[in-house]
N, C-alpha and C positions, 0 to 999 in steps of 0.2 A: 376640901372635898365637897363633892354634891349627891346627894342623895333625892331618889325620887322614888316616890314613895303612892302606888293604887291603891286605890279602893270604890266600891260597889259592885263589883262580880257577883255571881251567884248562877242560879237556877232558875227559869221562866220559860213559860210555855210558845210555841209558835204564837207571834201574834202580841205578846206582852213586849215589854217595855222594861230599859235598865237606862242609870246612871252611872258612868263609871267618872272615877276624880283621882287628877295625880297632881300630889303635890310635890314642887322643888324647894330643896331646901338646903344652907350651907353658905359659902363664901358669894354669890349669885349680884354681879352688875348687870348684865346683860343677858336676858334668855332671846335669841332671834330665833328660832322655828322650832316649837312645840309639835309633838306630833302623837297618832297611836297605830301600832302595827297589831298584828298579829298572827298568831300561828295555831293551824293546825294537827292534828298529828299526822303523821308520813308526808307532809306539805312544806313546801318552803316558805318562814315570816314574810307578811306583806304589807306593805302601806296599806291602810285604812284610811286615815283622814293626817291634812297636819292646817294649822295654823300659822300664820308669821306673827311677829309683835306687832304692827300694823295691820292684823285681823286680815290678810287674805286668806281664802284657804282653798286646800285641795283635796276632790276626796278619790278614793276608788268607785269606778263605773259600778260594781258591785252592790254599793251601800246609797250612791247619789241619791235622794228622794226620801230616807228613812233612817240616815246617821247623822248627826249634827254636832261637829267641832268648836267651841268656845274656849274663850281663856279671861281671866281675870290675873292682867300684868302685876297689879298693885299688888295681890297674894300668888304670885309663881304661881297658877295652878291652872292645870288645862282639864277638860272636862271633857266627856265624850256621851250627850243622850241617844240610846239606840232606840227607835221606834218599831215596829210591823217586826219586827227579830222571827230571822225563819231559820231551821236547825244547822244550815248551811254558817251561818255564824257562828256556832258553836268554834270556841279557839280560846287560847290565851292570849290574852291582848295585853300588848307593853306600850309604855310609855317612853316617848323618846324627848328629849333636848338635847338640841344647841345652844351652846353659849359661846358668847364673842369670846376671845382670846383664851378660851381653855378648851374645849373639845363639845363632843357629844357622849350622852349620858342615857342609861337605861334605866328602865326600873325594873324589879323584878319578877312583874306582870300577876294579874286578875285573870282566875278563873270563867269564860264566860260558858254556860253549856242552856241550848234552847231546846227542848224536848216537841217532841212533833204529837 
């Protein structure tokens, strides 16, 4: 089984700045598209940013300019630094994987809330 596992959520004001980090962990040959959604309340989840293992990435028009998606293959671990964070990001933001030849995998997502 695989397990993915957030962390760095929290609390920050309009204008600050978070790291969040999810690590994969478990039976794990291949991870091809890392990714982070998220959601708000009465809202439907949405793609944020994702990564491939060959580091392309794709983000939401939303975030373009001030989210930035990385991974470190070597440790399964994808990272998400959010920059200018305005209240409108406020959401629980999940971690998503794909891996070859077993499916796609959630985490159980980070708190993020930006206070205006």
């Amino acid at each position: 089984q695989v397990q993915l596992v957030e962390s760095g959520g929290g609390l920050v004001q309009a204008g600050g700045s978070l790291r969040l980090s999810c690590a994969a962990s478990g039976t794990i040959f291949s991870i091809n598209r890392m990714g982070w959604y998220r959601q708000a309340p009465g809202k439907q989840r949405e793609l944020v940013a994702s990564v491939t293992s060959g580091g392309s990435t794709n983000y939401a028009d939303s975030v373009k300019g001030r989210l930035t998606i990385s991974r470190d293959n070597a440790k399964n671990t994808v990272y998400l630094q959010m920059n200018s964070l305005k209240p409108e990001d406020t959401a629980v933001y999940y971690c998503n994987a794909g891996i070859a030849g077993v499916g796609v995998f959630w985490g159980k997502g980070t708190q993020v809330t930006v206070s205006s």
